[in-house]
C-alpha positions as CSV (number, residue, x, y, z in Angstrom):
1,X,-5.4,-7.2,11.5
2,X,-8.6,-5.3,10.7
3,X,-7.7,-2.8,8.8
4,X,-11.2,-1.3,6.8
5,X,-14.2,-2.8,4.4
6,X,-14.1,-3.0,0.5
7,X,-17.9,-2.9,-1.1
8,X,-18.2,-5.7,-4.0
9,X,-21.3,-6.3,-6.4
10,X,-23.5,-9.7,-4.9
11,X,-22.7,-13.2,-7.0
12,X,-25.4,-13.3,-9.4
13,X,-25.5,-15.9,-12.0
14,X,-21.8,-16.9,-13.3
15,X,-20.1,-13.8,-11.7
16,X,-18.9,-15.3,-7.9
17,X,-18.0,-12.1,-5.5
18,X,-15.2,-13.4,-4.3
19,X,-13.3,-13.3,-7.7
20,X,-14.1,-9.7,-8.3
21,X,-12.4,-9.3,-4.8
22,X,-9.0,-11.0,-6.0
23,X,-6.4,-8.9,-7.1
24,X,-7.6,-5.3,-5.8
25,X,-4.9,-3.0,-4.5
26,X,-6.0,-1.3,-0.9
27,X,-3.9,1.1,0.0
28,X,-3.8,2.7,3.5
29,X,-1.5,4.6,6.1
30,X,1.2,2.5,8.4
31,X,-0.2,4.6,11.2
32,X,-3.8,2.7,11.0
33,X,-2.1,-0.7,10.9
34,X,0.1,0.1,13.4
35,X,-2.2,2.5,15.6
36,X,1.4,4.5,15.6
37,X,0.6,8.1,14.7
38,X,4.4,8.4,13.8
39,X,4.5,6.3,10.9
40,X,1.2,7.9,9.6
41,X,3.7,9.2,6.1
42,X,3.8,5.9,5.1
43,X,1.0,4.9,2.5
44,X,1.4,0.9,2.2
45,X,-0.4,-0.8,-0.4
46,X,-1.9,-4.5,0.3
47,X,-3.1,-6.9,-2.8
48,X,-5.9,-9.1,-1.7
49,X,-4.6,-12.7,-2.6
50,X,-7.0,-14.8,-0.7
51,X,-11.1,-14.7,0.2
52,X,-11.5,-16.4,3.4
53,X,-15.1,-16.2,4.5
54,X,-15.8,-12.1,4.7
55,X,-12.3,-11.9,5.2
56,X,-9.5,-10.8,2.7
57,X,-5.8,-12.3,3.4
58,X,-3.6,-9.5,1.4
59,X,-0.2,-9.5,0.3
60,X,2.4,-6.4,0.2
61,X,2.4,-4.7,-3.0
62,X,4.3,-1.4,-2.3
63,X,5.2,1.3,-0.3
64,X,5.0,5.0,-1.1
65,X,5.7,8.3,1.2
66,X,3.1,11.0,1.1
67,X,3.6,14.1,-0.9
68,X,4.4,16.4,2.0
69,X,7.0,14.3,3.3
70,X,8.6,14.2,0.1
71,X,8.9,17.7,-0.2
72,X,10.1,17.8,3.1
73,X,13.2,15.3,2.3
74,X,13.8,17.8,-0.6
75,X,14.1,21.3,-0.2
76,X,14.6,23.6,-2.5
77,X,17.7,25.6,-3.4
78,X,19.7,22.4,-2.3
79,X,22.5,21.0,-4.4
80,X,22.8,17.6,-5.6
81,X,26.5,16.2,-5.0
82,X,26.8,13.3,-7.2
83,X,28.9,10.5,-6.7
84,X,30.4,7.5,-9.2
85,X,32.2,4.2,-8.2
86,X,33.7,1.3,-10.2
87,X,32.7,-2.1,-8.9
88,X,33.7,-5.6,-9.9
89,X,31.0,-8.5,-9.3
């Protein structure tokens, strides 16, 4: 999927432009990927692995909520209940 454009410096000499692309983290909403407005708290962040012409194949490299749905999930003046279990493995 198309999902935006990156701006990288021209290959000049030794330095090639696809090698500067490698490795950079893009990070966007699930809602732009998706074109699902519901999912648009989820920021997703994407590794480019692979230079394929102008195109970059990425890889999954996290997931995050945004701050206002975390402080949704928590609210304050709630108590934490804490529970402990013994497992064998």
């Amino acid at each position: 999927r198309q999902c935006g454009k990156t701006l990288v410096t021209r290959t000049s000499g030794t330095k090639i432009a696809s090698e500067a692309l490698k490795g950079r983290v893009l990070e966007l909403n699930l809602a732009d990927l998706n074109n699902d407005e519901d999912q648009s708290y989820k920021k997703i962040k994407l590794c480019i692995e692979e230079i394929q012409g102008r195109n970059c194949l990425t890889d999954f490299h996290g997931m995050e909520l945004t701050r206002d749905k975390q402080c949704a999930l928590i609210r304050k003046g709630q108590t934490l209940i804490e529970g402990h279990a013994d497992v064998k493995t």
